[in-house]
N, C-alpha and C positions, 0 to 999 in steps of 0.2 A: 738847154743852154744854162739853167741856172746849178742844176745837179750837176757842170760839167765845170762851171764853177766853183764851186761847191767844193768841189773833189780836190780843186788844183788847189786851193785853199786852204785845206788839210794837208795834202802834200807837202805845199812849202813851209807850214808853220811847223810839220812833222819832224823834218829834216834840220830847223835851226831849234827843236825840243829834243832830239836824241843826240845832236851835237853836244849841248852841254850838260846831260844826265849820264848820257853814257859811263861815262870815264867813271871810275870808280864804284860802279854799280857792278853787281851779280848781273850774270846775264844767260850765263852757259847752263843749260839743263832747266833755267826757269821757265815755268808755262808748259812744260811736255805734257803734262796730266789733262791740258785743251787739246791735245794730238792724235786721241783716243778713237773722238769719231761717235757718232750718235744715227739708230736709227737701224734693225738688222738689217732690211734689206741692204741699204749703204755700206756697211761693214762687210756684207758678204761677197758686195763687190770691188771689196778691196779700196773702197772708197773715193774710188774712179769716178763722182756723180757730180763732179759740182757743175753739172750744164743738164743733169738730168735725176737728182734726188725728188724724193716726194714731198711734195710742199709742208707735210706735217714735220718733217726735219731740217728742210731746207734751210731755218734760221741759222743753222751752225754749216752747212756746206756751198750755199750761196741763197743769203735771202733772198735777190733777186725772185728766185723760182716759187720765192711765195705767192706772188701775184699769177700764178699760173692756177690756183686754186679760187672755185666758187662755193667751195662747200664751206664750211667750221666742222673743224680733223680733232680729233683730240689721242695723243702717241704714248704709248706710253714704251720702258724698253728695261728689261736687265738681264743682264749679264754677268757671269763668275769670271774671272779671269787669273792665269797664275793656279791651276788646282783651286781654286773657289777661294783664294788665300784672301785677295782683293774684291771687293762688291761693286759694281757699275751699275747705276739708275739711271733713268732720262727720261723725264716726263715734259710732253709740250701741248700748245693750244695753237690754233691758227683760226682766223675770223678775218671776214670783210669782203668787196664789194670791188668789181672789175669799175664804177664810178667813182670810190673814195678813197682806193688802195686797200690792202690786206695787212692786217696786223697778227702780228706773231707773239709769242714768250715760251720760252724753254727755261729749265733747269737739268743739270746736271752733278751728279753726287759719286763721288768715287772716294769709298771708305776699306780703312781696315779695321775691325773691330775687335775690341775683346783681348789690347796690345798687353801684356804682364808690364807692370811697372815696379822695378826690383830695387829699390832705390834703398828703403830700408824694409828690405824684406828679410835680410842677413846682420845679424847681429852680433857685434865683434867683441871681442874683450869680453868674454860672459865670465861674470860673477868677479870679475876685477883680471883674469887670468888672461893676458898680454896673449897674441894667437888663437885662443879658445873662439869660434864662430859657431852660432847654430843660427837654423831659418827661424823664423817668427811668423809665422801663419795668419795672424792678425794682422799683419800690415800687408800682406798680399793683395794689391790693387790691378785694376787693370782701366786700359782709357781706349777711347777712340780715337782713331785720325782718318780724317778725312780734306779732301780738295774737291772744287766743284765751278760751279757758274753759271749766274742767272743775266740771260739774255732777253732783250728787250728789241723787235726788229718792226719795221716798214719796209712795203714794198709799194713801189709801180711802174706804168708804162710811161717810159721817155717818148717813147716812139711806138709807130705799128710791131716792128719786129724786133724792137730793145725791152729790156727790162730791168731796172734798179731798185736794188734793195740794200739798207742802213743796220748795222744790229751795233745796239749800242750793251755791253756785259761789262758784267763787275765778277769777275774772279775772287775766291776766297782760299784760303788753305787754315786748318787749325791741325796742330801736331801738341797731343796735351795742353800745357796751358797756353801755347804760343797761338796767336790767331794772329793772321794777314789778309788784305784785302787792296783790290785797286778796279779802275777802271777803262775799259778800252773799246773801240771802236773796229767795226768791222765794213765793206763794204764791197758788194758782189754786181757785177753787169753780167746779164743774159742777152745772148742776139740771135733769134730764131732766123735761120732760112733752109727753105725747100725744109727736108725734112732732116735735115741737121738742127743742134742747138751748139753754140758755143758758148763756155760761161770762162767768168773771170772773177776770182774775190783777190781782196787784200785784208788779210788780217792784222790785226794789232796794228791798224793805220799810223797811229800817231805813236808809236811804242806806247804799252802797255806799263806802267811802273804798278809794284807791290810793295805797299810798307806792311811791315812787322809792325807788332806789337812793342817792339822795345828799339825803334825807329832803324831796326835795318830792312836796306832796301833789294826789290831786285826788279830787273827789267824785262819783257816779255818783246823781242825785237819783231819787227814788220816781218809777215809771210805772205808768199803768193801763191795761189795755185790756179793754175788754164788748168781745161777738159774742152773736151767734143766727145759728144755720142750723138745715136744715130738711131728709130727704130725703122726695121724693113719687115714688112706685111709679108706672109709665108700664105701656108693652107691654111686647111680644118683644123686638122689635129693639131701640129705647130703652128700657133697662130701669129706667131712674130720672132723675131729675135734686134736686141738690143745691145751693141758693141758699147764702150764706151772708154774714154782714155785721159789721165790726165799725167801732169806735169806739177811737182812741188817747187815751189824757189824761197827757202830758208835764208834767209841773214846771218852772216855771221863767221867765225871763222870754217874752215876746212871742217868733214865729220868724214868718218870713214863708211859714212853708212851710206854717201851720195854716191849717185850715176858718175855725177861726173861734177866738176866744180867752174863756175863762171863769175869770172868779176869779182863779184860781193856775195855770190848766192852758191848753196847747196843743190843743186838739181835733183831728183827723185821720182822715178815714173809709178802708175798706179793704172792696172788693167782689170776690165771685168767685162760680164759678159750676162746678160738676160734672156732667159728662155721662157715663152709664153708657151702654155699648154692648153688648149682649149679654153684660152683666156683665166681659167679659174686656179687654174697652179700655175708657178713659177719656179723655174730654176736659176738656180744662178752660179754663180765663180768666181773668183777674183784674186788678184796680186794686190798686199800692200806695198807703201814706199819702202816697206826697210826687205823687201821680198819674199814675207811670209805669203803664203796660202789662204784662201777663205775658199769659204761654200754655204750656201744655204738653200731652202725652199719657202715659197708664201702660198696662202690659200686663200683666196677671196672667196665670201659666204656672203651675200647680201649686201651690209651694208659696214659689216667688220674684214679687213684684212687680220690675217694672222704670220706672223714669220716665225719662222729657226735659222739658226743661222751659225756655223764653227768658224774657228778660225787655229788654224794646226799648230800655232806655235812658230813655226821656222827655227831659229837660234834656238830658241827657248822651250822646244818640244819636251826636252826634260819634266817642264813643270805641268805636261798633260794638255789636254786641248780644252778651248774656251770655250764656253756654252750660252748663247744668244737666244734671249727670246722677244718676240713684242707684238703690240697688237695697236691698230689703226683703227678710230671709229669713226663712221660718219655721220655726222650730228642731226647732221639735216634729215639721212636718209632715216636713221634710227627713229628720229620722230615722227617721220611717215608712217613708218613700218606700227609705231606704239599708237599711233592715233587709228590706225586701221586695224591692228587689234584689238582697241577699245570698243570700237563700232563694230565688232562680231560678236 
């Protein structure tokens, strides 16, 4: 009752907070660089998980599903994307207790490096002669950009078969000397039945605002996205398979990149698909929202997951396929494994 309070809370103050921010604020294209998606396996399925991600990522696809976790995970993830043009990192932690709740923290770094900055690298007028330009090699500089976001999440149980989780992130972007930063709220319900999961987040609850450094602003509008997966118990050899499906609903105006358009929102499907192989490999598949492809493999070894993970491009195949990798550790189990090593 009180989280469900809680919730309607945020809503209503949400809604008379983007009423009078909106107008006059950037809004179109800000925040894409959170659209990304964190975690290979998740990406490989196309991002279809937020009723069924692994609790080490699940800060960013529905906290909720943290409290599904007894272990302490620790994620780590990167990825080239664009021909290696772009760098994608994601490192997370998740801790805690089905008696006090689970707590999470992730970051996320999405850089290009090593930009040429040409400003006065051409030198005009040489030697007084109006037209005359040569390079100057001595001011040839170059800078970094980068965007990212460090999230901060809670989870637990409402109910027997409910599950909520809080992530509370601060968004950053630096472009040379410009640096921006804001704050925003995210908020995910899980409802477990039979062997279905349904989930639900709402991102950028409260709209999300960015100021600049030289006080302009931009806005990061309310997103939603529903999922259902499923997993069904097979043989030996195939030892499961795990469908799963979701639904994006963006704010904002018309994009051509949506299923279809409703009301206020952008619609956007996402499909993927889980193959268990004698429990220790994994396959998988998957459709993003904008209809590219994914694919990848994982291999569980004790107490480390390992993933790979592509994803082909679609539009953008021109600029070559993206290469995903990351690895899972289990804290708990690792210490076992290192305390019983010691004692041999």
């Amino acid at each position: 009752m009180d989280f469900r309070r809680l919730v309607s809370a945020i809503v209503i103050v949400s809604l008379f907070f983007l009423r009078g921010v909106v107008s006059g604020v950037q809004t179109k294209y800000t925040g894409e660089f959170l659209k990304f998606g964190v975690g290979v396996r998740e990406m490989s399925l196309g991002g279809a998980v937020v009723s069924s991600s692994n609790p080490a990522v699940a800060y960013y696809w529905n906290p909720a599903i943290l409290y599904r976790s007894n272990r302490s995970l620790l994620q780590m993830m990167h990825s080239e994307e664009f021909a290696g043009v772009l760098k994608y990192d994601n490192l997370s932690f998740v801790a805690g207790s089905a008696q006090k709740g689970v707590l999470g923290i992730g970051f996320i770094r999405i850089g290009v490096d090593s930009i040429h900055y040409l400003q006065d690298f051409i030198q005009y007028n040489v030697g007084g002669n109006e037209g005359e330009y040569r390079p100057d090699y001595s001011e040839l500089k170059f800078f970094n950009s980068s965007l990212g976001a460090l999230y901060f999440s809670i989870s637990n149980r409402l109910k027997d078969n409910i599950l909520y989780g809080i992530n509370v992130k601060f968004p950053y972007e630096r472009l040379y000397k410009g640096f921006a930063w804001g704050i925003g709220l995210d908020v995910g319900i899980l409802y477990e039945f039979s062997h279905y999961s349904l989930g639900i987040i709402a991102r950028d609850l409260t709209g999300t605002l960015v100021i600049w450094n030289d006080g302009y602003k931009e806005l990061i509008l309310p997103s939603f996205c529903v999922g259902v997966a499923s997993v069904f118990m097979l043989g030996k050899t195939i030892t499961s398979i795990e469908p799963s499906f979701c639904l994006d609903l963006s704010t904002g105006s018309k994009e051509n990149e949506s299923l279809f358009y409703l009301l206020f929102a952008n619609i956007r499907a996402r499909v993927g698909c889980e193959i268990s192989i004698k429990k220790a490999l994994k396959v998988r598949f998957g459709r993003d929202e904008l209809g590219d492809y994914t694919a990848g493999i994982g291999i569980s070894v004790k107490f480390i997951n390992i993933d790979y993970g592509v994803g082909f491009g679609g539009r953008y195949n021109e600029l070559g396929v993206s290469h995903r990798v990351g690895l899972i550790v289990d804290i708990n189990s690792f210490k076992r494994a290192f305390l019983e090593w010691l004692e041999d």
